[in-house]
TIKOL-506617 format. One line per field, with one value per residue (C-alpha): residue in one letter; chain; x, y, z. Coordinates in nm, 2 decimals, padded with zeros to 4 digits. Example, Ala and Ser with C-alpha at 12.3 -4.5 7.8 and 13.67 -1.06 7.14 Angstrom:
# TIKOL-506617
res	A,S
chain	A,A
x	01.23,01.37
y	-00.45,-00.11
z	00.78,00.71
This chain:
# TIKOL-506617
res	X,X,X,X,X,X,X,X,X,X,X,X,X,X,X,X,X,X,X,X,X,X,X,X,X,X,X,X,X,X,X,X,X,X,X,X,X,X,X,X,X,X,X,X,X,X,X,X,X,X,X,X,X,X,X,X,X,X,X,X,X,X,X,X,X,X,X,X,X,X,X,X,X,X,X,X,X,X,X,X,X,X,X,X,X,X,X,X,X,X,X,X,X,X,X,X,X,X,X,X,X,X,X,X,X,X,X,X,X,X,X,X,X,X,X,X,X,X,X,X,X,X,X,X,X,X,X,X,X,X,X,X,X,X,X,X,X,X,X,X,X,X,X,X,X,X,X,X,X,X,X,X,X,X,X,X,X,X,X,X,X,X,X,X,X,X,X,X,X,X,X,X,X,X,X,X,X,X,X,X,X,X,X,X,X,X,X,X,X,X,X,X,X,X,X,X,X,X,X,X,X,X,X,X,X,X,X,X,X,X,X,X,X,X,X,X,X,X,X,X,X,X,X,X,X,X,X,X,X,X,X,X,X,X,X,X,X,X,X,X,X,X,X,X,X,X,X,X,X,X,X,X,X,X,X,X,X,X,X,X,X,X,X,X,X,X,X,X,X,X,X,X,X,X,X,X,X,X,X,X,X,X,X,X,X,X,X,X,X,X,X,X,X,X,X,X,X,X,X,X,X,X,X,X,X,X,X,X,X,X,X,X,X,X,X,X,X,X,X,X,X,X,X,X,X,X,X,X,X,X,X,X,X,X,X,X,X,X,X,X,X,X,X,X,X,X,X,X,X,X,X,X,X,X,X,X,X,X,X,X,X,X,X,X,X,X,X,X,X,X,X,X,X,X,X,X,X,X,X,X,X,X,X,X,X,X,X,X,X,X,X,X,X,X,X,X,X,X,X,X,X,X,X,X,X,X,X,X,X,X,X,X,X,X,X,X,X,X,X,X,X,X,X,X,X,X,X,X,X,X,X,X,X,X,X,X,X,X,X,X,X,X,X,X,X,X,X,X,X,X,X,X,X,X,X,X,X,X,X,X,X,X,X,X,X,X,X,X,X,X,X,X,X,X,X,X,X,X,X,X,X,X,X,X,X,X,X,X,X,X,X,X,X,X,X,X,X,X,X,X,X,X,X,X,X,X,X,X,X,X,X,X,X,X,X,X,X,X,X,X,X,X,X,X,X,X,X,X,X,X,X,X,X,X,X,X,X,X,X,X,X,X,X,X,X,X,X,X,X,X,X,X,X,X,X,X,X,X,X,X,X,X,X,X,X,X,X,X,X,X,X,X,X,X,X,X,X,X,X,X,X,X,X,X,X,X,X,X,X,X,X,X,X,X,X,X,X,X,X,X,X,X,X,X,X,X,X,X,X,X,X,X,X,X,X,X,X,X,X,X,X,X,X
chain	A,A,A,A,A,A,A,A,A,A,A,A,A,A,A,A,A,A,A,A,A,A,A,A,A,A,A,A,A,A,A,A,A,A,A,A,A,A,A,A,A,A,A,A,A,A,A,A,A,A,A,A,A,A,A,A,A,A,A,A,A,A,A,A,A,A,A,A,A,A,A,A,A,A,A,A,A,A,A,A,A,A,A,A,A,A,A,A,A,A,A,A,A,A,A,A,A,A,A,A,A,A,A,A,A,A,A,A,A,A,A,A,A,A,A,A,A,A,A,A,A,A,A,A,A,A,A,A,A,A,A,A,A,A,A,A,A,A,A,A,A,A,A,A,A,A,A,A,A,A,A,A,A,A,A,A,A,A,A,A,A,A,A,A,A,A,A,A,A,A,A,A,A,A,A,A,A,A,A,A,A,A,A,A,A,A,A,A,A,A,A,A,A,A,A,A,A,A,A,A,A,A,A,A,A,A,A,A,A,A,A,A,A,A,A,A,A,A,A,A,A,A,A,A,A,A,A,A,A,A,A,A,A,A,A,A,A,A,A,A,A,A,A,A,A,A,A,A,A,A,A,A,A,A,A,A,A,A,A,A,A,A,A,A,A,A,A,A,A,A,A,A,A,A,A,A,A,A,A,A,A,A,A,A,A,A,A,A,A,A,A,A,A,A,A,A,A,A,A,A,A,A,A,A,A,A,A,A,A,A,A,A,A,A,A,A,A,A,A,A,A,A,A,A,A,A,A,A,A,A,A,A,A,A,A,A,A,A,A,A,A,A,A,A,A,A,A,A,A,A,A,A,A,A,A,A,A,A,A,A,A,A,A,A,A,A,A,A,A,A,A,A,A,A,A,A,A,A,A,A,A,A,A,A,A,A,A,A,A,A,A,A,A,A,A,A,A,A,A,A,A,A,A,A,A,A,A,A,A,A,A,A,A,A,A,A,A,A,A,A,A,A,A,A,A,A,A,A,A,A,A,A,A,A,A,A,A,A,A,A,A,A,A,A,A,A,A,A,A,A,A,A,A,A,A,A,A,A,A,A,A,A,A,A,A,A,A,A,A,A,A,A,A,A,A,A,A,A,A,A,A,A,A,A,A,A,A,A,A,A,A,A,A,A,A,A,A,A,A,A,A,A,A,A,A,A,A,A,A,A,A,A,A,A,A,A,A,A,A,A,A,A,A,A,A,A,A,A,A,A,A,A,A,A,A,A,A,A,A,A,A,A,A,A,A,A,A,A,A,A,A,A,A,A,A,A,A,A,A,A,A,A,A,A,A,A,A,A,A,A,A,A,A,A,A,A,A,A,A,A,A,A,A,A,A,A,A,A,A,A,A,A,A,A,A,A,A,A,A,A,A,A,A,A,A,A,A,A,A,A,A,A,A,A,A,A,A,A,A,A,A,A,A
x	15.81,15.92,15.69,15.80,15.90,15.95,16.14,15.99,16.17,15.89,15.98,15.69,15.91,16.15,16.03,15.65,15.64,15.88,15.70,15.33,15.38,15.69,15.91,15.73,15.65,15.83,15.98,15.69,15.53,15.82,15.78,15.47,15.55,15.81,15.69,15.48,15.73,15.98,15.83,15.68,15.91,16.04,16.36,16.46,16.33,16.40,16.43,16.70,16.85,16.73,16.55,16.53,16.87,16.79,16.41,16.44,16.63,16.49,16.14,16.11,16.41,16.51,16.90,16.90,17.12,16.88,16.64,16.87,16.95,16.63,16.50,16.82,16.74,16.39,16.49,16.76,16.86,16.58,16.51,16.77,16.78,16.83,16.91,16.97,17.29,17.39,17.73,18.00,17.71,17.59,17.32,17.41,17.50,17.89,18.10,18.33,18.68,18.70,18.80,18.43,18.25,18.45,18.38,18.02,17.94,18.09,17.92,17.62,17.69,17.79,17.47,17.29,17.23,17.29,17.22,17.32,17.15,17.39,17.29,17.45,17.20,17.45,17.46,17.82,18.03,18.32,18.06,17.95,18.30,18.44,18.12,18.01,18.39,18.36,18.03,18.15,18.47,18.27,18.05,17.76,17.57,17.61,17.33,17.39,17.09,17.07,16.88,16.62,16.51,16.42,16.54,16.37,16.06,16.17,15.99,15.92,16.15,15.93,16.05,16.11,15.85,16.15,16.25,15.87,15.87,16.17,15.98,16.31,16.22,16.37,16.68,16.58,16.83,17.01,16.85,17.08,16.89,16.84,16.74,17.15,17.24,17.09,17.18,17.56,17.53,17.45,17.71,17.93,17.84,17.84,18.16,18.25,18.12,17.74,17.54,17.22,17.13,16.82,16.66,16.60,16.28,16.25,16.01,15.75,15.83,15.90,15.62,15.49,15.65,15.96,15.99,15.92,16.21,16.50,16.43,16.43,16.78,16.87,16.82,16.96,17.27,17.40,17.40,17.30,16.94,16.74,16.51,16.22,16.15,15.94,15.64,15.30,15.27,15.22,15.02,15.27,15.37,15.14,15.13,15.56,15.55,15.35,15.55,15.85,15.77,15.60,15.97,16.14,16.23,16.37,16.31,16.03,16.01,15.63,15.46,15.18,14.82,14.77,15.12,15.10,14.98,14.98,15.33,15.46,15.57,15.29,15.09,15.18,14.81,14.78,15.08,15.01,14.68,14.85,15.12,14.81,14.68,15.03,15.14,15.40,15.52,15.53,15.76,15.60,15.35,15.02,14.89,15.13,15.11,14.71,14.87,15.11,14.81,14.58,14.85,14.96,14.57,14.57,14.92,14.83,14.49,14.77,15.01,14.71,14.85,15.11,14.91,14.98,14.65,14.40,14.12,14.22,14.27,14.24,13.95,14.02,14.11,14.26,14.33,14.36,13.98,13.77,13.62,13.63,13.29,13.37,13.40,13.69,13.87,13.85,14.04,14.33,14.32,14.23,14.59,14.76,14.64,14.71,15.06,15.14,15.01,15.20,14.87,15.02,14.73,14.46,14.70,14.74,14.33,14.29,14.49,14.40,14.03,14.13,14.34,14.03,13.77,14.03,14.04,14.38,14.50,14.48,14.74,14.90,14.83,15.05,15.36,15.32,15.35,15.62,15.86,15.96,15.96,15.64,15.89,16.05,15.72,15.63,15.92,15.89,15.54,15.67,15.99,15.74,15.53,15.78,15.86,15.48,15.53,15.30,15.17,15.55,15.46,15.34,15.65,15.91,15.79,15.83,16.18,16.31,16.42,16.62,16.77,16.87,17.00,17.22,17.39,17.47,17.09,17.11,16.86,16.59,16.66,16.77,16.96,16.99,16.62,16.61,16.87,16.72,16.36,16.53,16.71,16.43,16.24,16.52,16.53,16.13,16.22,16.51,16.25,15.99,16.21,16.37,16.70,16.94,16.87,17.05,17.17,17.03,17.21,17.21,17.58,17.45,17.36,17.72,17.91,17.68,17.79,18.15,18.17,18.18,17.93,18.06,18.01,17.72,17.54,17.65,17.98,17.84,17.92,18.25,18.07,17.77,18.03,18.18,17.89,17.78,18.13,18.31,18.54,18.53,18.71,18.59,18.70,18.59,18.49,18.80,18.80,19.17,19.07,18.78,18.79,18.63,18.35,18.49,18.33,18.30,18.29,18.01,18.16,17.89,17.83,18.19,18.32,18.18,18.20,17.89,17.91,17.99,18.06,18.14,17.81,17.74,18.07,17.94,17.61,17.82,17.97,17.73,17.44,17.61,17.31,17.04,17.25,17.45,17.08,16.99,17.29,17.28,16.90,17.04,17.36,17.08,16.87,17.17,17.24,16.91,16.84,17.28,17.18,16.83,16.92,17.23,16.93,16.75,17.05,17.15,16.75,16.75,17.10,16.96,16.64,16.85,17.05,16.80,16.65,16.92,16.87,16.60,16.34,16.48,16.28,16.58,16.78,16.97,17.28,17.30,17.58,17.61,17.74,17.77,18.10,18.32,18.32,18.75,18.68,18.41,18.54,18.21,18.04,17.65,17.64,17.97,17.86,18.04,18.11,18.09,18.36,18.45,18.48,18.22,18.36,18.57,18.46,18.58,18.42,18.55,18.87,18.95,18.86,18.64,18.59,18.22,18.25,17.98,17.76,17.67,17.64,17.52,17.50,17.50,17.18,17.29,17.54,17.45,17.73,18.10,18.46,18.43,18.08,17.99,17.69,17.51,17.35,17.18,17.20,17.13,17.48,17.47,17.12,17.15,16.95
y	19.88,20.14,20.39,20.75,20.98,21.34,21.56,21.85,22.17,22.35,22.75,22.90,22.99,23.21,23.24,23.18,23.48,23.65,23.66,23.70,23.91,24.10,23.87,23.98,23.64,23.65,23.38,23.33,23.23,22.99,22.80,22.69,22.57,22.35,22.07,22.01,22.05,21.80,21.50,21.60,21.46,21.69,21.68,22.06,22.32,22.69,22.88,23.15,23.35,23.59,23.89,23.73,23.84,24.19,24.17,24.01,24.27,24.59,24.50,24.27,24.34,23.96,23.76,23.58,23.36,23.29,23.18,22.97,22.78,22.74,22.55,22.32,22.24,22.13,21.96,21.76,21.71,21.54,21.78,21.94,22.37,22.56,22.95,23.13,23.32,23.59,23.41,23.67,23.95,23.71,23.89,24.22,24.44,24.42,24.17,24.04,23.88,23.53,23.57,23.72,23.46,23.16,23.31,23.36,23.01,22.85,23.01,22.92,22.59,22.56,22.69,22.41,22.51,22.25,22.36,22.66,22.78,23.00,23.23,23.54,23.78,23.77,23.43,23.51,23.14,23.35,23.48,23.17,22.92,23.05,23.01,22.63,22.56,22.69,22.55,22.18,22.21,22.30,22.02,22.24,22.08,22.34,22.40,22.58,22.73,22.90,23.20,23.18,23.51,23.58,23.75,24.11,24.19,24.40,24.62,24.50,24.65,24.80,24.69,24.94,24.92,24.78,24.52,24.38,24.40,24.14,23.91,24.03,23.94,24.17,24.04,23.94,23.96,23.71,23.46,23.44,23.28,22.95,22.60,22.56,22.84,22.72,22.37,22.49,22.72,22.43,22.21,22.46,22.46,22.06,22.04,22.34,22.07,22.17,21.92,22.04,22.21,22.46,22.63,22.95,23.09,23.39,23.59,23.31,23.33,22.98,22.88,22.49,22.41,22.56,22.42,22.02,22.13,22.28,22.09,21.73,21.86,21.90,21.60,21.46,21.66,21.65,21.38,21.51,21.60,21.91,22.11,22.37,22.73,22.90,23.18,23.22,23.56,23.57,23.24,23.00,22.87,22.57,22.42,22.44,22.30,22.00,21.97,21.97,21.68,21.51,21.52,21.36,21.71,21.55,21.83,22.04,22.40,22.49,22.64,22.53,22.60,22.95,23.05,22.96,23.05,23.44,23.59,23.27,22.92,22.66,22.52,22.15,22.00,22.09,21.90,21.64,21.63,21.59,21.35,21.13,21.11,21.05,20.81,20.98,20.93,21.27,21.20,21.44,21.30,21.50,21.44,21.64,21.92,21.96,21.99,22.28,22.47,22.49,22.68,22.88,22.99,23.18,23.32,23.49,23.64,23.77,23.91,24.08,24.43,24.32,24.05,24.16,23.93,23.95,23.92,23.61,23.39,23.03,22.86,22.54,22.24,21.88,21.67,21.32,21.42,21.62,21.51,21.75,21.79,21.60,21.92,22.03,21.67,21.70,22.01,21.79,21.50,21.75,21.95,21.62,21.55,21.90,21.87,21.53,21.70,21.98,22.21,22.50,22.70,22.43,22.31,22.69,22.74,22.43,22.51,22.90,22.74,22.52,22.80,23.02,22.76,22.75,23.13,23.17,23.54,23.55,23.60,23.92,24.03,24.31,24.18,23.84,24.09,24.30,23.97,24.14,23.98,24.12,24.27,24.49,24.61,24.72,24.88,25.11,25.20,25.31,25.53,25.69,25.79,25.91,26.09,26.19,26.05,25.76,25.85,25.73,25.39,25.22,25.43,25.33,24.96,24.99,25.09,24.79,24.58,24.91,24.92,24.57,24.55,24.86,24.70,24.35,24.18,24.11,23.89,24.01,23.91,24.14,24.32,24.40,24.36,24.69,24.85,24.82,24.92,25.25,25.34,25.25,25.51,25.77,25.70,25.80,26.09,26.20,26.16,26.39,26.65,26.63,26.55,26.26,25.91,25.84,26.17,26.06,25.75,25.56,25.50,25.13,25.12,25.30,25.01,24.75,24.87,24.94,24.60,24.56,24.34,24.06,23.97,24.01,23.75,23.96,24.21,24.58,24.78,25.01,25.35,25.27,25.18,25.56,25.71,25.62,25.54,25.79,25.50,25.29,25.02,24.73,24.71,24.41,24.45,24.47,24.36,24.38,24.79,24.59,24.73,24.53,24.75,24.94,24.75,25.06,25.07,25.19,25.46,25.47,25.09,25.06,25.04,24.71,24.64,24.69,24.35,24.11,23.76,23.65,23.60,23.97,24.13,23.93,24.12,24.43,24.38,24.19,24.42,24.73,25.00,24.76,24.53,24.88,24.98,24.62,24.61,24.95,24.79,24.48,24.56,24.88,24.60,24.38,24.71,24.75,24.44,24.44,24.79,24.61,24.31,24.50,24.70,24.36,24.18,24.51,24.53,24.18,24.18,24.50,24.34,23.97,24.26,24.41,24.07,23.97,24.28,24.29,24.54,24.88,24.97,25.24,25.55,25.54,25.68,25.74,25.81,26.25,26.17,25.88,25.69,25.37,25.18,25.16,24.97,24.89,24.96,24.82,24.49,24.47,24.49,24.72,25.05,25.33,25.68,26.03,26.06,25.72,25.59,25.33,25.31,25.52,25.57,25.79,26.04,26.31,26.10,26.18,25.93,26.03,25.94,25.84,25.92,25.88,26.20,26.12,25.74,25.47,25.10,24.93,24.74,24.62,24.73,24.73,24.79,24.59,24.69,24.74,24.86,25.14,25.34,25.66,25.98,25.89,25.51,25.33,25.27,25.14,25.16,25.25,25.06
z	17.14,17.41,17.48,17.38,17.64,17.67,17.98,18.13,18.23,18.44,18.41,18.66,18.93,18.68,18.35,18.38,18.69,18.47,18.17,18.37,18.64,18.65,18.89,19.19,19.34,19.70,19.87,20.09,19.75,19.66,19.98,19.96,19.67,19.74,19.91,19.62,19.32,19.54,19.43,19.10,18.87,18.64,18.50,18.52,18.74,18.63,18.94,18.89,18.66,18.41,18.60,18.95,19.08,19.02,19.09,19.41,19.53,19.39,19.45,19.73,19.91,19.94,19.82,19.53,19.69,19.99,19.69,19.54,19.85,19.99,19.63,19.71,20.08,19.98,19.63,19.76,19.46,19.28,19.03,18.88,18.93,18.64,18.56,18.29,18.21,17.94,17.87,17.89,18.05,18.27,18.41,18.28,18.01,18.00,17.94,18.22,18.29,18.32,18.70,18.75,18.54,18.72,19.11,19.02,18.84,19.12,19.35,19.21,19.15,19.55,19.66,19.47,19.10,18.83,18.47,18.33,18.01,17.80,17.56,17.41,17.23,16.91,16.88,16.87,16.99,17.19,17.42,17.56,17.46,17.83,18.02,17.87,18.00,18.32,18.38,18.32,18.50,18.83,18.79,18.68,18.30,18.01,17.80,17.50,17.43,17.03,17.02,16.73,16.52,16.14,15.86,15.89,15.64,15.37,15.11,14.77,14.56,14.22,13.89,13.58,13.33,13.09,13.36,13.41,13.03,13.05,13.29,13.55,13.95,14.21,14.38,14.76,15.01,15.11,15.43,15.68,15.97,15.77,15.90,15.90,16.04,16.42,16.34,16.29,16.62,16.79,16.67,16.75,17.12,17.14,17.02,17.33,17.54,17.58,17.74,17.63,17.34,17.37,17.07,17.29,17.10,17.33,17.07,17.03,16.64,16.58,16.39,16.36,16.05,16.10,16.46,16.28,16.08,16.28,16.55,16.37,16.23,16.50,16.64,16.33,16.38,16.78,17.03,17.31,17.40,17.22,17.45,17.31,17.45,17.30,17.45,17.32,17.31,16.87,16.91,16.78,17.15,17.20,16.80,16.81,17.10,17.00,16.65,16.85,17.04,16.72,16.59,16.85,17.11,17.40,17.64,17.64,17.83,18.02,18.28,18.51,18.40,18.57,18.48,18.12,17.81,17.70,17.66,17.87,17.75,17.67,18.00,18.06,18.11,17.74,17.65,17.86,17.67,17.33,17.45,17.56,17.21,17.05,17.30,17.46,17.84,18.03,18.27,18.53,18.80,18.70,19.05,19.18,18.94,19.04,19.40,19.25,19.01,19.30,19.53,19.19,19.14,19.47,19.39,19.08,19.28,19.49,19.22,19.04,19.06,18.81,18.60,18.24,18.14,18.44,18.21,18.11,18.36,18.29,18.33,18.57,18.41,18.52,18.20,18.50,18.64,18.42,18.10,17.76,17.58,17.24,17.04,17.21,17.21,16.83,16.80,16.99,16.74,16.41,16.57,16.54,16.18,16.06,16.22,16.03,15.76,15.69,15.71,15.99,15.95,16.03,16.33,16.42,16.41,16.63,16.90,16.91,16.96,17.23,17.42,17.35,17.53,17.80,17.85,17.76,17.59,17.23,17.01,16.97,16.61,16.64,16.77,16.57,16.25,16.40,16.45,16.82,17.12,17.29,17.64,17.36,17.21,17.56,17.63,17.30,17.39,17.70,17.57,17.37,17.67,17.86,17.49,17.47,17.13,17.12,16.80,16.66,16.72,16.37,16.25,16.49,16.44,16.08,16.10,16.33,16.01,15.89,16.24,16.29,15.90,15.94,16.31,16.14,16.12,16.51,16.67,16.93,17.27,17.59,17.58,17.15,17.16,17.41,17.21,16.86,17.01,17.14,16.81,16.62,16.84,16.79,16.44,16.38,16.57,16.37,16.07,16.23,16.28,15.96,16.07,15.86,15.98,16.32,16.45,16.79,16.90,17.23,17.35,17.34,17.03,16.95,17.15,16.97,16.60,16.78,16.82,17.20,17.24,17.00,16.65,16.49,16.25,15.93,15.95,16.00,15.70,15.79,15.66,15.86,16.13,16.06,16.08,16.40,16.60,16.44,16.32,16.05,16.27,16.48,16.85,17.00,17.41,17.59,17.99,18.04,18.18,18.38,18.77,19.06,19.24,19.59,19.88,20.12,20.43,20.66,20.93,21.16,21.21,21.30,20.97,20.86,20.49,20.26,20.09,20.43,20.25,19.87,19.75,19.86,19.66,19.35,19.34,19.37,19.06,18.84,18.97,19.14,19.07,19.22,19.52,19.65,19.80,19.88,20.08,20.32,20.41,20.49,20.71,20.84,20.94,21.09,21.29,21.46,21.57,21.69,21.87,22.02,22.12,22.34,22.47,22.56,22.69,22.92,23.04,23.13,23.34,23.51,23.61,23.71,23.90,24.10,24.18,24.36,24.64,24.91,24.88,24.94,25.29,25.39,25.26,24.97,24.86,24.47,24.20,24.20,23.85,23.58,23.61,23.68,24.03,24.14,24.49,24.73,25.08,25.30,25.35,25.43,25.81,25.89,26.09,25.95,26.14,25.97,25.69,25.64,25.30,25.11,24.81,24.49,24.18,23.89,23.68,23.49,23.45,23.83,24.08,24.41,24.75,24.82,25.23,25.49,25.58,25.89,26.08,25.94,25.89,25.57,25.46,25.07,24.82,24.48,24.29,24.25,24.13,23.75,23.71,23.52,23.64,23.55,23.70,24.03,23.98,24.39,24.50,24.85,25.09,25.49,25.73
């Protein structure tokens, strides 16, 4: 019998830094990197995408594009470069014409990416239909990737005494994010042409049960492979992951050891661990991934000032060299035998004691109860900072399901999940102040219930619609009014356009606010070293100048005024009376007679027909 395998896409160089450290690895980081991740195996390498187009630039004042092409020099191909893409956004927050989405995809794919993973945060089929085309016609692979969420918590709705009396049960809503409902997503996108289809778990809410499920119908229900991405930031991440694989995932998203774990995706020496004992192949070579996680050790030292979880930092571990003490090799097997046996909360307490003896964070109560991704948590906490309002938070919280009911039941992923966290906010403000629910509206949350930003999973109600839009009609996003950015010109560096090649006018227009800055440094930069290296090359062919005269021993007759040599009228030996003429030059736009003062003969000239000199530059010496 064939031994089972399972494909690794490794996510520390986008998603892992991402999720850990704020994408503020450099490329000096990346680099080193390299050599080691060329020959590691993995299927997939995440390297681009998501924040890192707009990070690298705002904060470390590098192209995304010089990123992606150095991965691809050094890969050559044996791993195949992913990024993640927003479907219609792309990278942004606005949908764009399929003239933009085609020049940037190809792009892409010309500097040496290979997959693209398309989500859209709606979940909505005609935001990613165009780009899943695109993508294969270039050559690229399309992964589809479904982005997972739950049905809000709702209150229990109290019963009348007469209704209790009548043994009646409250009427729940309806579930709308069912089993079927990502297995039809997906089935959707194959037949689009999706290559891959991901279960995008971007929250880390996919518990173990309900990842054995969706993901073995999955497989039951496409033929092409299934890949798993999930984060552990509620505590789920690890036990999915392993009942992912225990059902037949093909693909499997993690990180390396120090870049795993917390709000990231699942490290892979603890998979690797579990694969072991079920007899599954990891097709990564292990020996090159201790290579990797010693170089990654001293990176995160460096990136400390933004380590979300610098109190936790993994203890070292090599599952091919180091031995665990028994008890902690049990919690591995008693994972397995709790996952085959349908008990999640015994798999769930096995794994949260092997993260624990590993030093990995613990889960986050607070955002495992909320059901929000834990970036849109922080970014609340921070709103209400900035508000002086922290004391809004359990309220705001509380009020997400109400938000994300009233706008269609809309899953949590950037950018909806930043939307609903604002209004949510807004909406516990309105409270406090005694104002009716939603008199303070964000204009994205207005285009959202508009309609602009696609359809959501449930139609919003048209009086809700009225309410906040002022209409009770839908308006889908319309790109037909969709201008290109200017490209201006810089005046004082002789009018050379801001954005010099392509790849430059595409971050213009997907990322305008950030690449405009980026930009002025770069073509300031390309400026100085233009205006310096003149400087050099005009030092050095003054100094070859001057070294082909003999020292000057006699007088010397210098230039009254700066200006251009017209003709040379002496040779080096001629003996010249009072008032004959050496040479005219002009200045001033006239041209003047350079005569002799008195007798002399000529030593060395050091000048020639053409030159252009200044003040009191040597022009001819006497003997």
């Amino acid at each position: 019998m064939a031994t089972k395998k399972l494909q690794i896409r490794d996510l520390t160089m986008r998603d892992g830094q991402q999720s850990l450290f704020a994408t503020r690895m450099p490329q000096s980081d990346i680099d080193r990197l390299l050599p080691y991740y060329e020959n590691a195996g993995y299927y997939i390498l995440e390297v681009w995408g998501g924040a890192v187009p707009d990070s690298v630039m705002r904060y470390l004042n590098e192209s995304p594009w010089d990123r992606l092409r150095s991965v691809s020099r050094v890969m050559k191909g044996k791993s195949l470069l992913s990024a993640l893409s927003r479907g219609r956004n792309l990278f942004g927050y606005k949908p764009y014409p399929t003239e933009v989405l085609e020049g940037f995809y190809k792009e892409a794919i010309a500097n040496g990416l290979n997959v693209m993973r398309i989500f859209d945060a709606l979940n909505d089929i005609n935001n990613v239909k165009e780009s899943i085309k695109l993508i294969n016609e270039l050559g690229g692979i399309a992964d589809g990737a479904v982005c997972y969420t739950v049905d809000p918590k709702v209150e229990p709705v109290k019963l009348g005494f007469f209704d209790r009396l009548l043994g009646k049960k409250a009427k729940e809503p309806e579930k709308i994010f069912t089993d079927e409902y990502f297995v039809n997503k997906a089935i959707e996108m194959e037949r689009l042409g999706a290559k891959i289809i991901t279960l995008k778990d971007m929250a880390g809410l996919v518990n173990p049960m309900r990842a054995a499920s969706i993901i073995s119908k999955l497989k039951a229900a496409v033929k092409v492979p299934v890949d798993f991405h999930t984060h552990c930031t509620p505590g789920y991440g690890l036990a999915s992951s392993v009942m992912a694989v225990m059902n037949g995932v093909d693909i499997l998203d993690t990180n390396i050891w120090y870049f795993g774990g917390g709000s990231a995706a699942p490290a892979i020496e603890l998979i690797y661990v579990f694969c072991q004992k079920l007899g599954i192949e990891v097709e990564v070579d292990m020996k090159v991934v201790a290579k990797i996680r010693a170089e990654l050790k001293e990176i995160r030292k460096s990136l400390a000032a933004y380590d979300l979880k610098a109190d936790a930092f993994p203890n070292e571990f090599d599952p091919l060299t180091d031995k665990l003490p028994a008890e902690i090799d049990t919690l591995f097997d008693r994972a397995i035998e709790c996952g085959r046996a349908g008990d999640e909360q015994g798999m769930l307490d096995a794994c949260h004691a092997i993260e624990k003896y590993f030093n990995f964070p613990a889960p986050n109560e607070l955002v495992k109860n909320a059901e929000v991704p834990g970036g849109m948590y922080s970014n609340m906490v921070a709103q209400l900072k900035t508000l002086k309002a922290e004391d809004l938070l359990e309220d705001a919280m509380r009020l997400i399901p109400k938000v994300r009911r009233d706008a269609g039941l809309i899953p949590l992923v950037t950018p909806t999940s930043q939307i609903v966290g604002s209004q949510a906010v807004n909406l516990a403000i309105d409270r406090r102040k005694g104002n009716p629910d939603y008199t303070t509206k964000s204009n994205e949350f207005i285009a959202l219930v508009k309609g602009e930003y696609g359809k959501t999973p449930v139609p919003v109600d048209p009086a809700f619609r009225e309410l906040i839009t002022g209409s009770p009609v839908e308006h889908d996003y319309d790109v037909s009014s969709y201008k290109k950015p200017a490209n201006p010109k810089i005046a004082e560096y002789d009018n050379v356009p801001l954005a010099s090649n392509k790849e430059e006018e595409l971050l213009l227009e997907l990322l305008p606010n950030v690449a405009n800055p980026f930009l002025r440094r770069r073509r300031d930069a390309e400026y100085a070293a233009k205006a310096a290296a003149l400087a050099a090359q005009k030092a050095a062919e003054e100094e070859a100048r001057r070294a082909r005269f003999e020292p000057i021993t006699g007088e010397v007759y210098c230039a009254p005024m700066g200006g251009k040599i017209i003709s040379v009228n002496v040779k080096k030996g001629d003996q010249l009376k009072k008032g004959d003429i050496m040479l005219v030059y002009e200045a001033m736009k006239m041209e003047n007679d350079v005569e002799a003062e008195k007798p002399v003969t000529i030593k060395q000239i050091f000048v020639e027909p053409g030159e252009v000199v200044g003040t009191d530059a040597p022009l001819i010496e006497f003997e």
